[in-house]
C-alpha positions in Angstrom: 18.4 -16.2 -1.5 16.1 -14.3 1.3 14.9 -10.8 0.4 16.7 -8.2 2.3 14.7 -5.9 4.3 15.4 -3.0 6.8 15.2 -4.3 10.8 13.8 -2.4 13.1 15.8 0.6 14.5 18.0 0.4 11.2 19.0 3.5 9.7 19.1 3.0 5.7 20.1 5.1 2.7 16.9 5.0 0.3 19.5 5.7 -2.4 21.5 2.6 -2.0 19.6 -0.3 0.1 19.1 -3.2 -1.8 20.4 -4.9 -4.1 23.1 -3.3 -6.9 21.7 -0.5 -9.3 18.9 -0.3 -6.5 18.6 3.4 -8.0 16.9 1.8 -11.2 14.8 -1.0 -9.3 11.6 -1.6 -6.8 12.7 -3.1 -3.7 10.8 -4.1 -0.6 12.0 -2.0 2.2 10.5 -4.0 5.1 7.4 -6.1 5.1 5.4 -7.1 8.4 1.9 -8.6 8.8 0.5 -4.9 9.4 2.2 -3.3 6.3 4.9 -3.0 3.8 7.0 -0.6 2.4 8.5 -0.4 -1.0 11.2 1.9 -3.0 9.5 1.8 -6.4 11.1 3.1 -9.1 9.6 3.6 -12.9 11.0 4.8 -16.0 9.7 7.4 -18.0 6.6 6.9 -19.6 5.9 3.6 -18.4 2.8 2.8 -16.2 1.5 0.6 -13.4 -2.2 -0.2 -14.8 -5.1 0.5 -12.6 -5.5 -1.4 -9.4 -6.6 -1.0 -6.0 -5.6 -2.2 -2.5 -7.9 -3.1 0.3 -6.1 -0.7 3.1 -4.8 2.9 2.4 -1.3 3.7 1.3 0.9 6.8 1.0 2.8 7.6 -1.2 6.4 10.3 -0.9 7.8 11.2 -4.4 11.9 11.0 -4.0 12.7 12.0 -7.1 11.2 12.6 -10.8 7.7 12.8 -11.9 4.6 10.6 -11.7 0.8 11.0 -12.8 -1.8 9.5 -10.6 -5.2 8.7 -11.9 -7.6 8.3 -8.8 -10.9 7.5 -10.4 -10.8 9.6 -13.1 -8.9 12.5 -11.5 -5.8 12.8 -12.8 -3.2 14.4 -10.7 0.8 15.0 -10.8 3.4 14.1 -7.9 6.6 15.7 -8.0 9.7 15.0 -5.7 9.0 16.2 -2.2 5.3 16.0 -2.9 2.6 13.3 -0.6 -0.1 11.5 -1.7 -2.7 9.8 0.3 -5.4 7.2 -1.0 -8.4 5.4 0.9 -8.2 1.6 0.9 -10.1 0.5 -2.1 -9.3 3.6 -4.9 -8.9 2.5 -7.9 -5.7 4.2 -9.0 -3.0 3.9 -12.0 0.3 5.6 -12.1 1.9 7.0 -15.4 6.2 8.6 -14.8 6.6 11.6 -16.4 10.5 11.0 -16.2 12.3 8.4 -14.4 10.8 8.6 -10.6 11.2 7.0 -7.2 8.4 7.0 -4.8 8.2 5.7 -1.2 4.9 3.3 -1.0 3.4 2.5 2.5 0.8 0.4 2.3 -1.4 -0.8 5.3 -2.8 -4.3 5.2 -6.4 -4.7 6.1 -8.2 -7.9 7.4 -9.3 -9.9 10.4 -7.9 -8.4 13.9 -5.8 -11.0 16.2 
């Protein structure tokens, strides 16, 4: 089955696109050669290890509580709250409570 993803001009819900219980799951919003765009969703206390990502991202908290580590600098997100990271941070992501966040990340590489 073919991952669903917004098309352009489409108007979605973040609370409900996707597939059933999206509320407690990560799901692609759209995906294009220049970038992506995920609903990520992480339950309290659990982490996303450190990693980095050749372009920049953003990243919108929807709802809970996450801490950031950029470098060594930790730093907390809370809904309503931005973040912005430089391709090739080395970051790592620890919830606080259950959290959503809105992830745009920009793809890097060879122009066309």
């Amino acid at each position: 089955m073919a991952i669903e993803h917004a098309t352009p001009g489409e108007v979605i819900d973040l609370k409900t696109f996707g597939p059933e219980n999206t509320d407690t799951h990560t799901v692609a919003l759209v995906k294009t050669k220049h970038f992506e765009v995920i609903r990520m969703f992480i339950r309290a206390w659990n982490t996303v290890p450190p990693h980095k990502l050749d372009g920049p991202i953003t990243v919108q908290c929807l709802r809970g509580e996450a801490r950031f580590v950029v470098g060594a600098e930790p730093q907390t997100i809370r809904a309503g709250e931005w973040l912005y990271l430089e391709g090739g941070e080395l970051h790592s992501i620890e919830a606080i409570s259950d959290c959503v966040l809105l992830v745009t990340i920009v793809f890097v590489g060879e122009s066309e």
